[in-house]
C-alpha positions in Angstrom: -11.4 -3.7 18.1 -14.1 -1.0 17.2 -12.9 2.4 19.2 -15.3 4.6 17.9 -18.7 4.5 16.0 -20.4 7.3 14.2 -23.8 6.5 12.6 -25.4 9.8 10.6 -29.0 10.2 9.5 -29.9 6.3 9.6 -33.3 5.4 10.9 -33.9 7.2 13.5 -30.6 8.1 14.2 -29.9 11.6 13.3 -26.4 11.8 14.7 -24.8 9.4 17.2 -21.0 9.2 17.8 -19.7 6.5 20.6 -16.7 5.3 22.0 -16.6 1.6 23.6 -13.4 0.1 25.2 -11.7 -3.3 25.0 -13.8 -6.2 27.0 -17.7 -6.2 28.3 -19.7 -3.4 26.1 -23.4 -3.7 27.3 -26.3 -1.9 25.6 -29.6 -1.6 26.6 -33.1 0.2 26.5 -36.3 -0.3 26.4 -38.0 -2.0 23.4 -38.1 0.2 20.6 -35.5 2.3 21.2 -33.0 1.9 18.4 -30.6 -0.9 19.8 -31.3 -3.1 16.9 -30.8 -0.4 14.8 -27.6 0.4 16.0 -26.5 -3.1 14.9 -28.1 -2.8 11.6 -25.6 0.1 11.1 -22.5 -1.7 12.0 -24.3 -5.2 10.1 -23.4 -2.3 7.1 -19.7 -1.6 7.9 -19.5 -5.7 7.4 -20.5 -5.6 4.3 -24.6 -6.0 4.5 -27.2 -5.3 2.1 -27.8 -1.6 2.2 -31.6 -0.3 1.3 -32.7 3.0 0.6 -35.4 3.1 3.1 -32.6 3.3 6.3 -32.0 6.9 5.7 -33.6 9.1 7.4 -36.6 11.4 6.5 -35.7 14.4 4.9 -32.2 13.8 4.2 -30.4 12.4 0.8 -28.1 10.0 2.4 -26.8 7.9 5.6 -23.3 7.5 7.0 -22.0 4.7 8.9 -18.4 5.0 10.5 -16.1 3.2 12.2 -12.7 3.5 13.8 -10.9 0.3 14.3 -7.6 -0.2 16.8 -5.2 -2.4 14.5 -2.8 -2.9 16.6 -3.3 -6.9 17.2 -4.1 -7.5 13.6 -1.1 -7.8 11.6 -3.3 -9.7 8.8 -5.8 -7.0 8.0 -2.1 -4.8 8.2 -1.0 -7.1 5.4 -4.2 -7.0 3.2 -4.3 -3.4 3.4 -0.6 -3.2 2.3 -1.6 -5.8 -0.3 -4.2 -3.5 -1.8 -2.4 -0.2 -2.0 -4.0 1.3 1.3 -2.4 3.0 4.1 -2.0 0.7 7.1 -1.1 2.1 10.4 -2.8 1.1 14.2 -6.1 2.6 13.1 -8.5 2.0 10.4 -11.2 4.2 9.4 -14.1 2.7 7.1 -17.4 4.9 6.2 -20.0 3.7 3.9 -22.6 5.9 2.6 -26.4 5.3 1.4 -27.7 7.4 -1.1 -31.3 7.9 -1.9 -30.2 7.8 -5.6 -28.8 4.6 -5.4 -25.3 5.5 -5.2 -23.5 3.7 -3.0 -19.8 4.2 -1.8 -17.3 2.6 0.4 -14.2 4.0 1.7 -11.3 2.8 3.7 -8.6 5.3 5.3 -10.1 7.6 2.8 -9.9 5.9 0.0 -12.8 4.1 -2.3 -13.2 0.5 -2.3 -15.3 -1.9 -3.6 -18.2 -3.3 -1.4 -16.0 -7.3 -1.6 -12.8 -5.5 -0.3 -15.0 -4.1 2.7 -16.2 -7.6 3.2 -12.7 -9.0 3.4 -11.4 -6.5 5.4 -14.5 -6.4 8.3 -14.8 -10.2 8.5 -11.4 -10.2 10.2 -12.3 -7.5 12.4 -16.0 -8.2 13.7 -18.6 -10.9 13.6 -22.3 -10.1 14.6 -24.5 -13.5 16.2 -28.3 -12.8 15.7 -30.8 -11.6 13.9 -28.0 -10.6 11.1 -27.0 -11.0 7.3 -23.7 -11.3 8.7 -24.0 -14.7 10.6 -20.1 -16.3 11.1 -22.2 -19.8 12.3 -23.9 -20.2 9.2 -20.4 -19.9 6.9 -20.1 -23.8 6.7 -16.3 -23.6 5.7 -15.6 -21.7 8.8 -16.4 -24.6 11.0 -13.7 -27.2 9.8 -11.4 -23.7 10.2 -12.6 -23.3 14.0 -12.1 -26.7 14.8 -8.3 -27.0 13.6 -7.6 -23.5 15.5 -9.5 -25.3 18.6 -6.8 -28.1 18.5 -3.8 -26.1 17.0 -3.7 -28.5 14.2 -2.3 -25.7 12.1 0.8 -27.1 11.6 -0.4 -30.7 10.6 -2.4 -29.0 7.9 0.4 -27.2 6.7 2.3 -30.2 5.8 -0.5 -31.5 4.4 -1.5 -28.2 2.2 2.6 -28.8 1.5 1.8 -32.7 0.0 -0.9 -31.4 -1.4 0.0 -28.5 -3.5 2.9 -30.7 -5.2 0.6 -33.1 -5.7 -1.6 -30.7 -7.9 1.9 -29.2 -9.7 2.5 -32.8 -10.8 -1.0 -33.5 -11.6 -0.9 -30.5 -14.2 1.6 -31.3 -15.3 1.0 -34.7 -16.2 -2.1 -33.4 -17.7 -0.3 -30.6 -20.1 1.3 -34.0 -20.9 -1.5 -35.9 -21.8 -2.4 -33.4 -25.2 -4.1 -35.1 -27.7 -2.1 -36.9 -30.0 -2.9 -34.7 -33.1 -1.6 -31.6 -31.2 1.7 -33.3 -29.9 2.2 -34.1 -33.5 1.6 -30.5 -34.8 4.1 -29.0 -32.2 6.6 -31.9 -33.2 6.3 -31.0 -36.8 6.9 -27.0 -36.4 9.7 -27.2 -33.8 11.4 -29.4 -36.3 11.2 -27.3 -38.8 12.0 -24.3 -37.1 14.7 -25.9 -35.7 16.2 -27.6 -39.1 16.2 -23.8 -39.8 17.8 -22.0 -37.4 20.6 -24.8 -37.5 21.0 -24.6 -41.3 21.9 -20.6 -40.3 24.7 -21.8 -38.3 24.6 -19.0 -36.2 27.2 -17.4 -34.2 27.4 -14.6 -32.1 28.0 -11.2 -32.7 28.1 -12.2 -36.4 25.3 -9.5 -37.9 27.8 -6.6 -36.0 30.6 -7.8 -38.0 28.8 -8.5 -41.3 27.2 -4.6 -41.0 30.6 -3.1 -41.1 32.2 -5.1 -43.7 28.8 -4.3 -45.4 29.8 -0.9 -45.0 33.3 -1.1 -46.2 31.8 -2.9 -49.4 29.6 -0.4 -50.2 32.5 2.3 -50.0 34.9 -0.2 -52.0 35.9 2.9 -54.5 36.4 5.9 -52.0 39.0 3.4 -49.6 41.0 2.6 -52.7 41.2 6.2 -53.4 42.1 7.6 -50.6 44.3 4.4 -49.4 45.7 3.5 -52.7 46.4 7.2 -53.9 47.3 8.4 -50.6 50.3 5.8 -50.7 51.1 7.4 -53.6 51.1 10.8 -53.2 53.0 10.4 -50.0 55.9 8.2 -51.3 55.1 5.8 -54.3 54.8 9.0 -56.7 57.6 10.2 -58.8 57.1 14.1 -57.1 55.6 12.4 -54.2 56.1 14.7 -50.9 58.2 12.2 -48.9 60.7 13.0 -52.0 60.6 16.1 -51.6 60.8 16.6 -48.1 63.8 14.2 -47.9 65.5 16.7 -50.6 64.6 19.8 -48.2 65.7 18.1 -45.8 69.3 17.0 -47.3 69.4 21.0 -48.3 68.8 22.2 -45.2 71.9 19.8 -43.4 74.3 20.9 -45.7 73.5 24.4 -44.9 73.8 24.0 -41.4 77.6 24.7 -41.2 76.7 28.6 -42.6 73.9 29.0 -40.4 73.3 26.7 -37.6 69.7 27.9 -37.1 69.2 25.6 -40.0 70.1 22.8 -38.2 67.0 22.7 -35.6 64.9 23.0 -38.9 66.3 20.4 -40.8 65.8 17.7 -37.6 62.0 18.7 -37.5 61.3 18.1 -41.3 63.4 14.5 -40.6 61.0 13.8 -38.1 58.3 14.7 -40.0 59.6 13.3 -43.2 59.9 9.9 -40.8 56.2 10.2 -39.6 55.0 10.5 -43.2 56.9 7.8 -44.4 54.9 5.5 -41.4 51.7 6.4 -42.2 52.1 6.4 -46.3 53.0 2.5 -45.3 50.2 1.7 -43.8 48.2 3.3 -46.4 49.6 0.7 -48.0 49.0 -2.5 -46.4 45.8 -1.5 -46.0 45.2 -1.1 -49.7 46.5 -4.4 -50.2 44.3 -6.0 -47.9 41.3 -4.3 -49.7 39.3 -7.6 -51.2 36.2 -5.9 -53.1 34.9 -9.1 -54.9 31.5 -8.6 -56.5 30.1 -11.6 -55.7 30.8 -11.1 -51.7 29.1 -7.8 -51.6 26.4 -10.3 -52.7 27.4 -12.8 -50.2 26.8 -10.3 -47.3 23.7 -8.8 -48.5 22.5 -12.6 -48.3 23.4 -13.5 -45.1 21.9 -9.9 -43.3 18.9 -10.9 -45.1 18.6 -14.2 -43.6 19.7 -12.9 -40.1 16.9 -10.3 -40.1 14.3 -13.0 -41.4 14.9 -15.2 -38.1 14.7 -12.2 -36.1 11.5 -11.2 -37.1 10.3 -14.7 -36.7 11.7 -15.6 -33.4 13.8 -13.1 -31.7 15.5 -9.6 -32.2 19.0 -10.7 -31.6 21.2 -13.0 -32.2 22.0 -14.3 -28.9 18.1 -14.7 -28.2 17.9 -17.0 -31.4 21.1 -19.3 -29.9 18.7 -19.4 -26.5 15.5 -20.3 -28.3 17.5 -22.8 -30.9 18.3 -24.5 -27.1 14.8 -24.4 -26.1 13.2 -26.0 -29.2 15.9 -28.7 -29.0 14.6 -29.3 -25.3 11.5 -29.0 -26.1 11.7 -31.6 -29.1 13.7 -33.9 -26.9 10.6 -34.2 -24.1 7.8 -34.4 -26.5 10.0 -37.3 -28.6 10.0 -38.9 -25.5 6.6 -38.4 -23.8 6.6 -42.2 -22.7 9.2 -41.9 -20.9 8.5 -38.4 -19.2 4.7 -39.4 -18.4 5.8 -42.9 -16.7 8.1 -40.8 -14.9 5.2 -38.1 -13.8 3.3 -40.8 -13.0 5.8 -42.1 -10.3 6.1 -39.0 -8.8 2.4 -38.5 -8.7 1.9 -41.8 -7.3 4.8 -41.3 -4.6 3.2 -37.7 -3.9 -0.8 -38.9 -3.6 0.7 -41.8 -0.9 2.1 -38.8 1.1 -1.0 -36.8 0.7 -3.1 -39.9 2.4 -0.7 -40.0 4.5 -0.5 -36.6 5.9 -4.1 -36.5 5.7 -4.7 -39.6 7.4 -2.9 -38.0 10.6 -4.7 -34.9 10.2 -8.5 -36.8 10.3 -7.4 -38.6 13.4 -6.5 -35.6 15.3 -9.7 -33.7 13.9 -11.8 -36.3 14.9 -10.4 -36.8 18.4 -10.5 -32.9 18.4 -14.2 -33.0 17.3 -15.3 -35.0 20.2 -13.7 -32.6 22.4 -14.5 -29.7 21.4 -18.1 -31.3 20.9 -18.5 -32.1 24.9 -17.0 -29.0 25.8 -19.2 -27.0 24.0 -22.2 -29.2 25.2 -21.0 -28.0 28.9 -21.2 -24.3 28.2 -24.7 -24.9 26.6 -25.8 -26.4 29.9 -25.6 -23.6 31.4 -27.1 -21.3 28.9 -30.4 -22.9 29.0 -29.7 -25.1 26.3 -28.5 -28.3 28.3 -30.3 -30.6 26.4 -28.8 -29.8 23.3 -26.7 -32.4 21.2 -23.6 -30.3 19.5 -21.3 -32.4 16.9 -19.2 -31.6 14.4 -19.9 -34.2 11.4 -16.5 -35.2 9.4 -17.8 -36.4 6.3 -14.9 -38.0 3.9 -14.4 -36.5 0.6 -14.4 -38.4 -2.8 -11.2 -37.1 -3.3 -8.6 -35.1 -1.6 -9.3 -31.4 -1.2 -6.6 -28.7 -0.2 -7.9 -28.8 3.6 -8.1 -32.6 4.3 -9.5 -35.8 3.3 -12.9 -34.5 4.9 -15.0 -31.5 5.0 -16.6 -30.7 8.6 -20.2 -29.2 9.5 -21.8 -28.1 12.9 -24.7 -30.2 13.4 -27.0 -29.6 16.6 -30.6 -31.4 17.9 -31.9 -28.7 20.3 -34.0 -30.5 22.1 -34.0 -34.2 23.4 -35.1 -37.1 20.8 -35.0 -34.8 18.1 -32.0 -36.3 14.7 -29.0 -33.7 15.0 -29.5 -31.0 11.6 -26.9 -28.7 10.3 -27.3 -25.9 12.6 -26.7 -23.1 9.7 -30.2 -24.3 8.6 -31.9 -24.7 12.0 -30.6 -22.9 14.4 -32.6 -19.5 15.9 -31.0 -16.2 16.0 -30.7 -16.5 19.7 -29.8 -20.1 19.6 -26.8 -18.9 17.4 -25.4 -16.2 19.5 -25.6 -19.0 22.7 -23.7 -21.2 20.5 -21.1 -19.3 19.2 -20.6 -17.9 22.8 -19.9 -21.3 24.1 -17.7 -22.2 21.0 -15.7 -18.8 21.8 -15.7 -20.4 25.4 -14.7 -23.6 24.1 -11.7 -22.5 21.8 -11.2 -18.7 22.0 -8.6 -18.2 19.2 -11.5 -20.6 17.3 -11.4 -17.6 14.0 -9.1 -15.1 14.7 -11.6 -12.8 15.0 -11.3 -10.2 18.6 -14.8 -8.0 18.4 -17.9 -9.9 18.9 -21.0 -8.4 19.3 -23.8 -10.7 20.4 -28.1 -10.3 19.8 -30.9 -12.1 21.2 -28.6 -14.5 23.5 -30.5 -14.2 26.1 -33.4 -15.0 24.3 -36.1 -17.3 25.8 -34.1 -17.4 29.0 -33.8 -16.1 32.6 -32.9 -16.8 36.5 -29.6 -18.4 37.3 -29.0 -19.2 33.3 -29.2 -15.6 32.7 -26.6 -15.2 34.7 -24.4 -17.8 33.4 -24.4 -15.8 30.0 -23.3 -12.9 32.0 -20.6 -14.4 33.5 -19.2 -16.2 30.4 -19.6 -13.2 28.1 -17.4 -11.3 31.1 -15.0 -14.1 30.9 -14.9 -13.6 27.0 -14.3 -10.1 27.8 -10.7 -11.0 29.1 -9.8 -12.0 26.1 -11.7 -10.2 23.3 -13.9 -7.0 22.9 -17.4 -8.0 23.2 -20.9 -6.2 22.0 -24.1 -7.1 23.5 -27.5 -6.2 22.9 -29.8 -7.6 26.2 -33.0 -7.4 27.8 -31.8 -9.0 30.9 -30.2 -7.1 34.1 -28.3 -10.3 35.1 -26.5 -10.3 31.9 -26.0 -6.5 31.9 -24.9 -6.4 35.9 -21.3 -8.3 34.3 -20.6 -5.5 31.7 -17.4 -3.4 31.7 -19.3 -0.7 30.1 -23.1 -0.3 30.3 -24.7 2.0 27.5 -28.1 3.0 27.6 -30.3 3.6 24.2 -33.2 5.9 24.5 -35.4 7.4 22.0 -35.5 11.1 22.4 -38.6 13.6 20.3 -37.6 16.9 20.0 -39.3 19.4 17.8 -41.6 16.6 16.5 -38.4 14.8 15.4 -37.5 11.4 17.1 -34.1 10.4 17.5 -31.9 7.8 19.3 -29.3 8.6 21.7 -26.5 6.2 23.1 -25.2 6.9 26.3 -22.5 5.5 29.0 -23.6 5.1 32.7 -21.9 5.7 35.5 -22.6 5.1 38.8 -26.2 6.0 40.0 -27.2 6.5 36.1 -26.2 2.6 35.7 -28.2 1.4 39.0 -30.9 3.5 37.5 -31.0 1.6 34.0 -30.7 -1.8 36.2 -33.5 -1.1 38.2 -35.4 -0.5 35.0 -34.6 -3.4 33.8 -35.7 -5.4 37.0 -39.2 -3.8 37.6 -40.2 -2.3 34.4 -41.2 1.6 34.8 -42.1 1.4 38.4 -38.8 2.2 39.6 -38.5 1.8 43.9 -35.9 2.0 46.3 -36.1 -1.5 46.7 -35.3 -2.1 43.3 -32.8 0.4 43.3 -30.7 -1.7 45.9 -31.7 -4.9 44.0 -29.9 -3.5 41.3 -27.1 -2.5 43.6 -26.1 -5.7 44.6 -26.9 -7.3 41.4 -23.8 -5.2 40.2 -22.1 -6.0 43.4 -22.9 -9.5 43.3 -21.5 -10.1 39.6 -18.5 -8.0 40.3 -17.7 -10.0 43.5 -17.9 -13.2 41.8 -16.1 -12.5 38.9 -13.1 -11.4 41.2 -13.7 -14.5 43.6 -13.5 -16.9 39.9 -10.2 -14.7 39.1 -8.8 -15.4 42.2 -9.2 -18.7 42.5 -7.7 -19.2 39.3 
């Protein structure tokens, strides 16, 4: 709901900042005064064509505010999370007007464009009357406000369910259904580029191992040298040191028996001698495992070559070719047998459409009984809003083929007055005939959009007496249920409100500006008594107003408690 509302140089308005509460939000004032204005400011916050000639003379722009309680909206919560913005149980939006054109829109702070504002407000508010922003004249809203009225919302989940497969296999079949010339194309160049990849016989890891012996290939001369040589300088030589070392070592034993320091010396040198022996033997092996064959130098040059050719043409590693080699041969296998694959879409498609009928079929009967109930309940709210000669249907008109809401679409259809063929009532309707309507349909099925501010103009237009006081009463009942803004003429429709704001238009140093105020007590009779007997204001329509007020308060708590 709207806690707070801050309008800045617009019209008239030079600065006006107030606060309405949950339930029956009243505003009046005499003709003139700026209450129409006042909606034109929120009609901005909703997304409405802004023109430069709102701001006010002698300033450079206009600001329209609004501070919304989000506590019971977990779906604007989710679309602001969705769109990088802060959510938390307020949201602040502010346009602003410029003279130059320049137009900006901000939520919690940050800029937005105009569409997001749009999407975000329609959840919030809707405005019946004299309005851009008219919720009765969005046709595919109604079919939406019937299925909330009935709680069909989980038949046409199933059905959305059927649906959506049915459109996966449908593209599917489609992709299938390539012309013949392309299929062929494909067929030829996965062929080939499988023929090619299997002609590599690729394995794993292969281009590691082929590197290194690469590597060793191209170091063929220094290995042999240092393997091959080493072998002999350690042991194979005629002076080789393992030789020699053995012969210090034998001098060193026999000398032990003269000096038996000798003795720890000539063990260390076996041990060495023992190590060196070990390691000029594998020196060895190792040279005689040395293969340094011309041509497979050649051999691996070759094959690295190849490997890095597939990789540039399919993937960058080896295991990635091995995945797309299984992909082609998937691939090659479903487009050789397309025959087989499309007979087999077409069974499921066929299986799938049946169920679509079918879950559609069950949701067309309940709209339709829905319709006609929602139809005569509507019809009895009108009767008592001075429109009880008014025919209200909801029109299910079958679709050619299936759509992802139903089997139908659904339009709000109304003949005002007797005799006259029912018309679609976003073409016909009056501004005032709107806000009666949707006030009844909100009667009818409250949760009927989701949205919990309404604000309501000109519904007690061409009416009065004990009708005017119908609208009271039901907009007070609305009240219970959901915040509600209204804009009236009428002291029998005021004398319900929860809060009662007057508008007056104030001159001050040859300035005029509007100011909004809440009523209490004698300020409220005051305003009532207004209303009742224009500006000859008398103590007997002071206590008229006094029990108007009593009168509506009294019968909205006898109502409550007979409920």
């Amino acid at each position: 709901m709207i806690t707070d509302l801050i309008i800045k140089n617009f019209a008239i308005i030079e600065n006006l900042h107030v606060s309405f509460g949950h339930g029956f939000n009243v505003l009046t004032g005499e003709t003139g005064a700026g209450k129409s204005i006042i909606l034109d400011a929120v009609n901005l916050l909703l997304g409405g064509r802004a023109r430069g000639e709102v701001i006010r003379t002698g300033t450079e722009e206009a600001t329209v505010e609004a501070v919304f309680d989000l506590q019971d909206e977990q779906l604007v919560c989710q679309l602001l999370g969705a769109a990088g913005l802060e959510a938390s149980d307020e949201l602040l939006v502010r346009r602003v007007v410029a003279r130059s054109g320049r137009n900006r829109v901000f939520v919690n702070g940050s800029l937005v464009p105009l569409g997001q504002l749009r999407e975000l407000t329609s959840r919030l508010v809707n405005i019946y009357g004299q309005h851009e922003h008219q919720h009765l004249q969005r046709v595919e809203t109604h079919l939406e406000l019937l299925d909330n009225f009935a709680g069909l919302q989980p038949l046409l989940d199933v059905y959305r369910q059927v649906f959506q497969q049915r459109q996966q296999l449908q593209q599917k079949l489609n992709a299938l259904n390539l012309a013949e010339r392309e299929r062929q194309q494909r067929l030829d160049m996965l062929a080939f580029q499988q023929q090619e990849l299997e002609n590599a016989r690729l394995v794993a890891g292969e281009d590691r191992d082929l590197e290194q012996e690469r590597a060793l290939l191209q170091h063929a001369e220094k290995l042999t040298a240092a393997t091959a040589g080493g072998y002999e300088s350690l042991y194979g030589g005629q002076r080789a040191v393992c030789g020699q070392l053995g012969e210090l070592a034998d001098d060193l034993e026999a000398l032990q028996a003269i000096d038996p320091q000798l003795e720890t010396l000539a063990q260390t040198l076996r041990s060495s001698l023992y190590d060196l022996e070990d390691v000029a033997t594998s020196l060895r092996n190792y040279a005689d495992k040395l293969d340094f064959e011309p041509q497979r130098q050649q051999q691996v040059e070759e094959r690295l070559a190849l490997l890095a050719s597939l990789k540039r043409k399919y993937a960058p590693t080896i295991e990635e070719l091995l995945n797309y080699q299984q992909q082609i041969t998937a691939e090659l296998a479903e487009l050789s047998d397309i025959e087989g694959h499309r007979e087999q879409l077409q069974k499921q498609l066929q299986d799938c459409s049946a169920s679509v009928l079918a879950a559609g079929g069950e949701l067309s009967a309940a709209r339709q009984s829905a319709a006609e109930r929602l139809s005569a309940a509507v019809e009895q709210e009108l009767s008592d809003l001075a429109m009880g000669s008014a025919r209200f249907t909801l029109q299910l008109e079958t679709l050619a083929d299936p759509g992802p809401d139903g089997l139908e679409k659904g339009e709000f259809y109304l003949a005002a007055n007797p005799g006259e063929a029912p018309q679609p009532l976003a073409k016909i309707a009056s501004g005032g005939e709107l806000s009666r309507i949707m006030l009844a349909l909100k009667r009818s099925a409250p949760q009927g959009d989701g949205v919990r501010t309404l604000i309501f103009d000109e519904v007690d237009a061409g009416i009065g007496g004990e009708a005017a006081t119908a609208v009271g009463e039901k907009i007070s009942r609305l009240g219970n249920a959901f915040q509600v803004l209204c804009v009236t003429h009428l002291p029998q429709v005021a004398a319900f409100a929860d809060r009662h704001y007057q508008v007056t238009k104030e001159e001050t140093a040859g300035r005029t500006s509007t100011r909004l105020l809440l009523l209490e007590a004698d300020l409220r009779v005051a305003e009532m008594a207004r209303m009742l007997g224009g500006a000859q204001v008398s103590e007997r329509t002071l206590e008229h107003a006094r029990e108007l007020i009593a009168g509506s308060t009294a019968r909205i708590a006898g109502e409550s408690a007979d409920c």
